[in-house]
C-alpha positions as a Markdown table, in Angstrom:
| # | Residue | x | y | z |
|---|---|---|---|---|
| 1 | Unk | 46.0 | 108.7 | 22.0 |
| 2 | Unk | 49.1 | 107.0 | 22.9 |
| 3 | Unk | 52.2 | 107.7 | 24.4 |
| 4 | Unk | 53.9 | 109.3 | 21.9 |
| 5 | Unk | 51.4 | 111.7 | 20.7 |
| 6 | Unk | 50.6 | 112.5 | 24.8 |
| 7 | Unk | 54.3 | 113.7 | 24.6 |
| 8 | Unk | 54.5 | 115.8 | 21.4 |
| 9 | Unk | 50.9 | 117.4 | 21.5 |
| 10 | Unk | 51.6 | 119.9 | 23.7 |
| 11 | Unk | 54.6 | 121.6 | 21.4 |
| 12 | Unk | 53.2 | 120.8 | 18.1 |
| 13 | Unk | 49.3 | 121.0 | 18.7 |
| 14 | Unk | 49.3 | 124.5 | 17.0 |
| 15 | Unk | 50.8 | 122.5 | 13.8 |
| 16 | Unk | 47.5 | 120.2 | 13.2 |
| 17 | Unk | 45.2 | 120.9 | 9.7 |
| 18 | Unk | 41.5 | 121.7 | 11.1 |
| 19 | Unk | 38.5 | 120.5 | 9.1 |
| 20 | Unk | 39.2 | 117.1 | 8.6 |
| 21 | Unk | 42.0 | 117.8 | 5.8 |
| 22 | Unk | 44.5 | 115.0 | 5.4 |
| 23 | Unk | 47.9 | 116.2 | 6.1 |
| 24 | Unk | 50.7 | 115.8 | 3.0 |
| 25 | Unk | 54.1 | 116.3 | 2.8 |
| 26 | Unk | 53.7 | 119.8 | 1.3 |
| 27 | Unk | 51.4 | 121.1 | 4.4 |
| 28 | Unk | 53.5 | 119.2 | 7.3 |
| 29 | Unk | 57.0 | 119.9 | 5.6 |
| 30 | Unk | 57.1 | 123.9 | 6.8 |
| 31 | Unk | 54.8 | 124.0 | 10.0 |
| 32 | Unk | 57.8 | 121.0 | 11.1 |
| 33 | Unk | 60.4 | 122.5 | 10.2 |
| 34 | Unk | 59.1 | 126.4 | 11.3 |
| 35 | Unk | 58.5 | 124.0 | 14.8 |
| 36 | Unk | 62.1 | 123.5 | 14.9 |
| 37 | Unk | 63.0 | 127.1 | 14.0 |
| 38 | Unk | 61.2 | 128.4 | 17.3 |
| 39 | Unk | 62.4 | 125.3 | 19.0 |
| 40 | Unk | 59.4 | 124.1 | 20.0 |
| 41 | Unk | 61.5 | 120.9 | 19.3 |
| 42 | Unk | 64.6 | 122.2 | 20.7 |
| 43 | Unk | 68.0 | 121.3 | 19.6 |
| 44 | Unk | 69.3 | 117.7 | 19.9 |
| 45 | Unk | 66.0 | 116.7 | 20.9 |
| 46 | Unk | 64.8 | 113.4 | 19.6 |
| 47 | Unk | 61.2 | 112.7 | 18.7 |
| 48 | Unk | 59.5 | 109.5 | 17.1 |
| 49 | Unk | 57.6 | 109.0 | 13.8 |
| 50 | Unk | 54.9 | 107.6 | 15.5 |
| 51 | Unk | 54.6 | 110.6 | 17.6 |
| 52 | Unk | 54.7 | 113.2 | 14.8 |
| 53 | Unk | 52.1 | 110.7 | 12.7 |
| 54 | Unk | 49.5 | 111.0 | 15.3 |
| 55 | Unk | 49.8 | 114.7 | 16.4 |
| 56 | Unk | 49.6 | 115.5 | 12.4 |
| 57 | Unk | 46.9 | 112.8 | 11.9 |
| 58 | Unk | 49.4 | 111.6 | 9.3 |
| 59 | Unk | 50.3 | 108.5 | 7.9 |
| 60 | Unk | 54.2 | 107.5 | 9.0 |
| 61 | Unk | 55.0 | 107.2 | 5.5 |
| 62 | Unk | 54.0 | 110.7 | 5.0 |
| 63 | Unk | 55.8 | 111.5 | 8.1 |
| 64 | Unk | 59.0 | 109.3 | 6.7 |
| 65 | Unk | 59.3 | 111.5 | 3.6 |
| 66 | Unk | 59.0 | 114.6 | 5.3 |
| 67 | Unk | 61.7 | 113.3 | 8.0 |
| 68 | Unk | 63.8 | 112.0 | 4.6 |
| 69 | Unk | 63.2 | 115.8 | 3.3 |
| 70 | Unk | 64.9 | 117.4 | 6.4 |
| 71 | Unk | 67.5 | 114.7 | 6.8 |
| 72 | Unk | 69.0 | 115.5 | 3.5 |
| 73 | Unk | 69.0 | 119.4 | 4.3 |
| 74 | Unk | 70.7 | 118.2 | 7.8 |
| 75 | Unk | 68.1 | 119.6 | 9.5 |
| 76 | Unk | 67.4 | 116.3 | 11.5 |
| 77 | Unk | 69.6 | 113.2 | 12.1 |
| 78 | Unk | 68.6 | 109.9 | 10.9 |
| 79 | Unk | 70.1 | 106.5 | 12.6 |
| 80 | Unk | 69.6 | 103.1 | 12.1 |
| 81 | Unk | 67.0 | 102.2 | 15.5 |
| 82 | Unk | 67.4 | 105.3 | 17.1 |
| 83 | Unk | 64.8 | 108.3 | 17.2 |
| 84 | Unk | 65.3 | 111.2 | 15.3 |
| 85 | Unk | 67.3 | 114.1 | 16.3 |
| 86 | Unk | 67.1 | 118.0 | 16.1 |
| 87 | Unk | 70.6 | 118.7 | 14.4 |
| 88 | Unk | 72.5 | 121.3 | 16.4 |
| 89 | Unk | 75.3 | 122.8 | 14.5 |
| 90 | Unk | 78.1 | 123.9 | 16.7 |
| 91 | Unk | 80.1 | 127.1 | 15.7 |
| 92 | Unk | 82.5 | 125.7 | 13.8 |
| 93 | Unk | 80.2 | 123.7 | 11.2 |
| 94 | Unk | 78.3 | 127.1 | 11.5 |
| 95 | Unk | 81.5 | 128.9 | 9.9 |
| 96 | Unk | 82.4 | 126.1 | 7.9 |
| 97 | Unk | 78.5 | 126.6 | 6.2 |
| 98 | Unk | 79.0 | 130.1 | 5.9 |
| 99 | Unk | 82.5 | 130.1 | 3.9 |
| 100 | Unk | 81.2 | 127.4 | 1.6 |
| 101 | Unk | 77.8 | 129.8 | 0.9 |
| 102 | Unk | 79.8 | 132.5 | 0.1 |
| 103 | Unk | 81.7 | 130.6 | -2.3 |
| 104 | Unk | 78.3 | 129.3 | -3.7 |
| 105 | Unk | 76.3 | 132.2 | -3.7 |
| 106 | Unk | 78.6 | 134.6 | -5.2 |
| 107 | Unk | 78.2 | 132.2 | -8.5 |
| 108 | Unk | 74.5 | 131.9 | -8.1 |
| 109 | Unk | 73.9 | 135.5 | -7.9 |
| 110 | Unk | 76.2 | 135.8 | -11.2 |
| 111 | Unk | 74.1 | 133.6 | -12.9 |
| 112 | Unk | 70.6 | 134.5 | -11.8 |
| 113 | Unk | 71.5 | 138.1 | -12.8 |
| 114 | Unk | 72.6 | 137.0 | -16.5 |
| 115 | Unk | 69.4 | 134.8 | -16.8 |
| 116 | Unk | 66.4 | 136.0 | -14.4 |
| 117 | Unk | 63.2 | 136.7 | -15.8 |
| 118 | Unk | 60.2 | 139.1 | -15.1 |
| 119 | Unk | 58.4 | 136.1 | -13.5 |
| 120 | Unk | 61.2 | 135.0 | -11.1 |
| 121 | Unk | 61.5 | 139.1 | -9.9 |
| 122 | Unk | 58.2 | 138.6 | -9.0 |
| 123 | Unk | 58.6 | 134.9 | -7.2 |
| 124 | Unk | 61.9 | 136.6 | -5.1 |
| 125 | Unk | 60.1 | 139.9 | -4.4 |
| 126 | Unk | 57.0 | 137.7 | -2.6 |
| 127 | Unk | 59.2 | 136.2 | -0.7 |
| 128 | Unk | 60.6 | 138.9 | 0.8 |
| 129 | Unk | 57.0 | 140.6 | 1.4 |
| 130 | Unk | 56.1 | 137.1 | 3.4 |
| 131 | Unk | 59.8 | 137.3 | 5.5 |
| 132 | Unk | 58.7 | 141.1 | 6.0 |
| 133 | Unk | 55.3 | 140.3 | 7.3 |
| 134 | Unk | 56.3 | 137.1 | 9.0 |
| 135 | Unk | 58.5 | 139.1 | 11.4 |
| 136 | Unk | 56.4 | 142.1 | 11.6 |
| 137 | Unk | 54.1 | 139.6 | 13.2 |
| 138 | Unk | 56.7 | 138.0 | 15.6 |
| 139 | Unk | 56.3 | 134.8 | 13.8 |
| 140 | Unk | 60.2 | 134.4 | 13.8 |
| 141 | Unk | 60.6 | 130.6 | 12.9 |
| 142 | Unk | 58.8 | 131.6 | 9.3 |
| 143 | Unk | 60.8 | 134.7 | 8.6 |
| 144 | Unk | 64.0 | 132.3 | 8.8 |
| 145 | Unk | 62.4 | 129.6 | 6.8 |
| 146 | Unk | 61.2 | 132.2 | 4.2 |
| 147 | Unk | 64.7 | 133.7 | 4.4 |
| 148 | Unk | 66.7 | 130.4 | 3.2 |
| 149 | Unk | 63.9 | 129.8 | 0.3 |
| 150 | Unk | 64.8 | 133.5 | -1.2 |
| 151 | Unk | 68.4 | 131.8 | -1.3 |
| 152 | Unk | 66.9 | 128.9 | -2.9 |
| 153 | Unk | 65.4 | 130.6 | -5.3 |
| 154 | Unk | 68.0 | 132.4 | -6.6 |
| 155 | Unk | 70.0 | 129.1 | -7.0 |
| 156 | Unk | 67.0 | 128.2 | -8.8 |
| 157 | Unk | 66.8 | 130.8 | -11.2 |
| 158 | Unk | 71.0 | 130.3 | -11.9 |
| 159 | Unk | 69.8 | 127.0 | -13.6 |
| 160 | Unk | 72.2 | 124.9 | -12.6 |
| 161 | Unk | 71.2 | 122.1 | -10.0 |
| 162 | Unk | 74.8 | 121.4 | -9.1 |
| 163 | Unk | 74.8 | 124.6 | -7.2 |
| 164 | Unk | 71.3 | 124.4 | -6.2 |
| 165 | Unk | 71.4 | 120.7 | -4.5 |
| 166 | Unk | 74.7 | 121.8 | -2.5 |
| 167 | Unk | 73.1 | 125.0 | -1.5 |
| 168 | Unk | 70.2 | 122.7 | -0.5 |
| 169 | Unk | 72.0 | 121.1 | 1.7 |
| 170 | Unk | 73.9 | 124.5 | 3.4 |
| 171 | Unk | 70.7 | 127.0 | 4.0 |
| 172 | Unk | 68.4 | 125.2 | 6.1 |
| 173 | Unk | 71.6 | 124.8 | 8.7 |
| 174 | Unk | 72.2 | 128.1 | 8.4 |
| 175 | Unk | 68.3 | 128.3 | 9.6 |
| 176 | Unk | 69.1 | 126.1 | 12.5 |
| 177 | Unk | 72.3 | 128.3 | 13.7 |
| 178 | Unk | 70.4 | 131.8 | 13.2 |
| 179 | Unk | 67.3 | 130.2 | 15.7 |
| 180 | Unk | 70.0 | 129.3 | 18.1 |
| 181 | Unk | 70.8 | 133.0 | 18.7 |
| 182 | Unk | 69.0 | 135.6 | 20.5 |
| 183 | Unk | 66.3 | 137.6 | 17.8 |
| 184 | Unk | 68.3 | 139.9 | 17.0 |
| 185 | Unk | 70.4 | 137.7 | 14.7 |
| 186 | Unk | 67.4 | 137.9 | 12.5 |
| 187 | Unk | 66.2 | 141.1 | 11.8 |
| 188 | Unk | 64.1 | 143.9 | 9.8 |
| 189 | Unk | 67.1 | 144.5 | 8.3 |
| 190 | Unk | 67.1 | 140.8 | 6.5 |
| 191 | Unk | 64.3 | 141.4 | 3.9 |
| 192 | Unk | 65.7 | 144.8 | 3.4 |
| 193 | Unk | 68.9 | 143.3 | 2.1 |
| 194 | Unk | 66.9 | 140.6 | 0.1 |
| 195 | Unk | 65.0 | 143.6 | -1.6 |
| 196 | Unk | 68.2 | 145.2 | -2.6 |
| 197 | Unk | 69.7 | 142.2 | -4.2 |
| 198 | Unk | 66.5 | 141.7 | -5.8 |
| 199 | Unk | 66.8 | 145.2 | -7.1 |
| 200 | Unk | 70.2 | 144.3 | -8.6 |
| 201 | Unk | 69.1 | 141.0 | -10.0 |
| 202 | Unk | 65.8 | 142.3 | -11.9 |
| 203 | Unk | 68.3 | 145.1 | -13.2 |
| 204 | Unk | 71.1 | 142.5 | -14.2 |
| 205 | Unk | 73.7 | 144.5 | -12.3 |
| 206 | Unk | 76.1 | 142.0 | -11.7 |
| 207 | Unk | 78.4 | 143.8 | -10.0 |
| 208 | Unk | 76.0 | 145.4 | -8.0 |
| 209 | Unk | 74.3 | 142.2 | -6.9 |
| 210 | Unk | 77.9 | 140.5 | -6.5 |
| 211 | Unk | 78.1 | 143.6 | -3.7 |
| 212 | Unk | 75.0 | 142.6 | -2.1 |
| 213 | Unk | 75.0 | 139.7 | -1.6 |
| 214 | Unk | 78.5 | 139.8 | -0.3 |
| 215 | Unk | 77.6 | 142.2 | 2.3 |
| 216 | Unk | 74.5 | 140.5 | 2.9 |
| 217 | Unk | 77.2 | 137.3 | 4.1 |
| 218 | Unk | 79.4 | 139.6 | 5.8 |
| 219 | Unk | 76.5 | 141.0 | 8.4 |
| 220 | Unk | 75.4 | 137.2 | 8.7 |
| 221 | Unk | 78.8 | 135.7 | 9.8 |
| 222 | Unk | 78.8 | 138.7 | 12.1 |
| 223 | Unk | 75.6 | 138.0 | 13.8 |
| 224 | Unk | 76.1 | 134.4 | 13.7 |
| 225 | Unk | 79.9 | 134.1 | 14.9 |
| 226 | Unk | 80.9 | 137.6 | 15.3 |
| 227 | Unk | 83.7 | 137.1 | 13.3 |
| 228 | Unk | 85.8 | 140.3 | 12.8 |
């Protein structure tokens, strides 16, 4: 084992397939990136492909396109011939993110409520049972994970990638700011307000899911930035 991987295996050993699997993007993608949500790789820290390639028994190209992946969601910092960096969003890019979702979202919701199907209910609602159980089993890093991809899916069901590509890029920061804070900016509470704009989407309540998902942002910025 080299140097690299003697540095990395103690945070990230949990993280390793078992049973001779070979790791893809899809499998190291969320078990990196859940690693970063319960800083196990803290913030700002800087970490090498090479490393990440032999603690996940990866190739680095695999490793490259899962870096890629999280460099375009911001979620690490690429520079030419320097390691790669934990993004740390300070509290001003942390209420800059959270104006432009609200913008965003109050469109997407719109949208997903006009056009959502039986199918889509469903895809939302299991989400929200795996953010439930995530955190009812402490695994906190998950539940946040889980809680941007119910965001995502919405912008998915609005059907228009536009929206979807820049809400892409603003969700997994918010991730990164809510890990940053104590536990109780992430909460039962969460999936509860997920169910009930779920609720009002399956129903195509617009104005009921416009409410939602309004007050949904409201308690975020407040547990984020405590803004008044």
């Amino acid at each position: 084992m080299n140097a690299h991987a003697m540095h990395y295996e103690p945070i990230l050993a949990p993280l390793r397939l078992v049973g001779g699997k070979k790791s893809s993007v899809d499998d190291i993608y969320p078990r990196l990136f859940d690693a970063i949500l319960e800083q196990r790789l803290a913030p700002a820290s800087r970490f090498t492909e090479e490393g990440l390639a032999e603690t996940f028994g990866a190739s680095r190209s695999v490793i490259r396109r899962v870096l890629a992946k999280l460099s375009q969601q911001q979620v690490i910092i690429l520079r030419p011939n320097q390691r790669a960096q934990v993004a740390a969003p300070d509290a001003l890019q942390t209420r800059q993110i959270l104006e432009a979702r609200r913008m965003v979202e109050i469109t997407v919701v719109q949208l997903a409520c006009a056009q959502s199907t039986p199918a889509q209910v469903y895809q939302l609602r299991e989400l929200i049972n795996r953010e439930r159980d995530c955190m009812a089993r402490g695994q906190r890093g998950t539940a946040i994970r889980l809680s941007g991809e119910f965001h995502l899916q919405l912008a998915a069901m609005a059907r228009n990638a536009p929206l979807s590509q820049f809400l892409n890029s603003l969700v997994p920061l918010t991730a990164l700011a809510i890990a940053q804070c104590p536990d109780t900016a992430h909460t039962a509470c969460t999936w509860e307000e997920h169910a009930a704009i779920a609720n009002a989407v399956e129903q195509h309540a617009c104005a009921t899911a416009v409410e939602r998902m309004t007050q949904h942002l409201d308690h975020l910025q407040c547990r984020l930035i405590a803004l008044p």
